[in-house]
Phi, psi and omega in degrees: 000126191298177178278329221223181152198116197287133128319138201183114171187156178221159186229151165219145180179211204223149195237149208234058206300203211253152212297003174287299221253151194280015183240151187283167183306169175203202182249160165227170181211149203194154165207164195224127155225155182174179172224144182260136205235161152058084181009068111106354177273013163214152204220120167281074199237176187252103009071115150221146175252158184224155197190130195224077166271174194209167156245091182273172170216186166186153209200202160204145190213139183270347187287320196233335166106228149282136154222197194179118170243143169240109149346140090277132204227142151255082189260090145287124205251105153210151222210137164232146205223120154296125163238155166254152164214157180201100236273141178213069203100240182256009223224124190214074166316163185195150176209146178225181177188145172199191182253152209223133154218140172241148170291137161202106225251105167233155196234100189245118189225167159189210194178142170235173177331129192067045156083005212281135177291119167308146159315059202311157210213132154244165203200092183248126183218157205247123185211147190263105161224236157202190198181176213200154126204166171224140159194186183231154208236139132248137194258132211244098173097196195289335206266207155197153172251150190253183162190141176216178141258164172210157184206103178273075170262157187191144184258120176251152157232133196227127133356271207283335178253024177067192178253145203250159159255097183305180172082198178163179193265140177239119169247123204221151176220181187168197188235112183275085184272145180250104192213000000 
């Protein structure tokens, strides 16, 4: 049994921010590296994500009358993860936790009353958190292919989305080359 082993693998799948936040499910996209230490059951690795949810509103102001905004948000997600796994055949459950900073890049257009355009607003804002995940492996080819969930939180506060808990539960699946 080698001492180490790298880890290199990417996932896509779909994001769920928290039942709280103005913003809708999205996609997410992620790739990963790492290594596994202490015969091959826990793996130190590194993680980034990418993510775009977005928002609308539509309202009345007495100032401005009807209007209707739309929200587009960019969230890079980085990250380091303890992970434990434990091979049982071919089949490798895993469950981790680390610490998280997410980007959180938004963009604000709208229209008011008779059609007039609001300004648009941009926003970059920065938040510290942490993150959880489980998920389960099998192993195929040099790799194994997964499927996990993760749930990423960081309190961003941004001017334009309020103040947010960034991040959001990600369920996602992908491929782990092992070499």
């Amino acid at each position: 049994m080698p001492l180490f082993v790298l880890l290199l693998a990417v996932r896509v799948g779909a994001a769920f921010p928290d039942a709280w936040s103005k913003l809708a499910p999205s996609y997410v996209v992620a790739v990963e590296a790492g290594a596994t230490v202490w015969r091959q059951r826990l793996a130190v690795v590194v993680d980034g994500a990418f993510t775009g949810p977005s928002a609308a509103a539509s309202g009345s102001d007495a100032a401005i009358g009807a209007f209707s905004a739309q929200l587009d948000a960019r969230e890079v997600i980085v990250g380091a993860s303890l992970v434990y796994r434990q091979a049982i055949g071919r089949v490798v459950p895993y469950a981790g936790i680390g610490p998280r900073l997410v980007v959180f890049d938004a963009h604000e257009r709208g229209t008011a009353g008779m059609g007039a355009t609001l300004p648009a607003e941009s926003e970059l804002s920065v938040g510290g958190g942490g993150g959880g995940l489980v998920g389960v492996a099998v192993r195929l080819g040099p790799g194994e292919a997964f499927v996990d969930a993760r749930g990423d939180a960081a309190p961003v506060h941004s001017h334009l989305g309020g103040d947010v808990v960034a991040g959001a539960v990600f369920v996602a699946g992908g491929y782990r080359l092992a070499f």
